[in-house]
C-alpha positions in Angstrom: -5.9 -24.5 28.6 -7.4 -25.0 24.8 -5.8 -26.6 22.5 -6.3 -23.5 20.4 -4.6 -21.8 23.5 -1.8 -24.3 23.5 -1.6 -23.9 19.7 -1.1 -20.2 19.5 1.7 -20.1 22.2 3.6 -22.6 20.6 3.4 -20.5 17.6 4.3 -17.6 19.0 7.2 -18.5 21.3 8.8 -19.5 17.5 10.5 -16.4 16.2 10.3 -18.4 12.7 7.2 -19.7 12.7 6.1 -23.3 13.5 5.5 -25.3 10.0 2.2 -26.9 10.5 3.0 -30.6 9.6 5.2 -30.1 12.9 2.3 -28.9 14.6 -0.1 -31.1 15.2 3.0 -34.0 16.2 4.1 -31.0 18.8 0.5 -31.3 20.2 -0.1 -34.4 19.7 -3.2 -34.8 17.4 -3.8 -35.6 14.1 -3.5 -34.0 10.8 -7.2 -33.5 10.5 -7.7 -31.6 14.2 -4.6 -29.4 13.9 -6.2 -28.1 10.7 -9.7 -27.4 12.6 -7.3 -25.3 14.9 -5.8 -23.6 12.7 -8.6 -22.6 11.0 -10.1 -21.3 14.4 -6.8 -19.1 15.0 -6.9 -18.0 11.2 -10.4 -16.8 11.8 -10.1 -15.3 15.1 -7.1 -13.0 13.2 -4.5 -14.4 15.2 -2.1 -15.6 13.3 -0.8 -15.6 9.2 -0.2 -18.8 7.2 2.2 -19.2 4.4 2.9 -21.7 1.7 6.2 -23.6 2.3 8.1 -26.7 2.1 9.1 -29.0 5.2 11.8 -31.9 4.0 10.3 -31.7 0.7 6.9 -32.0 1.8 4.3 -28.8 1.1 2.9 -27.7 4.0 2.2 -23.8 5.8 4.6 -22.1 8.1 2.3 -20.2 10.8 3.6 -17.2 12.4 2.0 -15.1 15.1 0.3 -11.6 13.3 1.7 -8.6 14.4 0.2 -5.9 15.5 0.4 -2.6 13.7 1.8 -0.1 15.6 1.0 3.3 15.7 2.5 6.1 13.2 2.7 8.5 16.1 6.3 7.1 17.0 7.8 9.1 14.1 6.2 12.4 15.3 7.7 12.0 19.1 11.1 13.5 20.1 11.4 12.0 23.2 8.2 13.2 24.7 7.8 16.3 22.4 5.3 16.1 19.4 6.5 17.3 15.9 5.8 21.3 15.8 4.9 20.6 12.4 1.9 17.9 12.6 -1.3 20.6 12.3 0.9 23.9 12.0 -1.2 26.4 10.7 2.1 29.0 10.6 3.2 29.8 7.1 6.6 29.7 7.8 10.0 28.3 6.5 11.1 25.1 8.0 14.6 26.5 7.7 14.1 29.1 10.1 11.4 27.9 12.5 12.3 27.9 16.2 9.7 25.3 17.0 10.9 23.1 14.5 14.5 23.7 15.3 14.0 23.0 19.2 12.2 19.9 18.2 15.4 18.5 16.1 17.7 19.4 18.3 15.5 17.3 21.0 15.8 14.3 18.5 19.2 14.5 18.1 19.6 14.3 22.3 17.3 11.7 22.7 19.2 9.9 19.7 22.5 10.3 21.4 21.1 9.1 25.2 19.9 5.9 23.1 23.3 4.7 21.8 24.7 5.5 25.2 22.7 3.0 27.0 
């Protein structure tokens, strides 16, 4: 395994975040190396890097990126797509049966979730 490797799963098995004057002790290299590795993760989009303070010393807490999830999660009742997305009816929301069998399909997949 790569240091890189070795790097990038210490930062992510942190829910916080790894401060990066901790880092390079945790993998036991210097200053100077850690920052060539970071670098190399910060390149290949892997992780984010933010100005902070470690027992008063400035430093950069490094966090794993996070991937964007899809918008389609808002559009699924369980495993029915929103009626509405791409509707070419003119009708009233109010009184749309597709609409109104999609809610009510929220609202039981809703209710399942807080019984598990």
């Amino acid at each position: 395994m790569s240091i890189e490797e070795t790097a990038f799963n210490l930062i992510r098995e942190s829910k916080e975040g790894v401060f990066q004057n901790e880092l390079w002790k945790m993998l036991e290299i210097d200053s100077r190396k850690c920052s060539r590795v970071v670098s190399k993760l910060l390149k290949e989009d892997l992780i984010v890097r933010e100005q902070a303070v470690s027992n008063g010393a400035r430093t950069y807490l490094l966090k794993v990126k996070e991937e964007e999830k899809p918008c389609f999660d808002l559009l699924l009742s369980g495993d029915m797509f929103s009626p509405c997305a791409g509707c070419r009816d003119a009708c009233q929301p109010e009184i749309c049966e597709k609409l109104t069998i999609w809610v009510a399909n929220l609202n039981d997949t809703k209710e399942t979730a807080e019984m598990r």
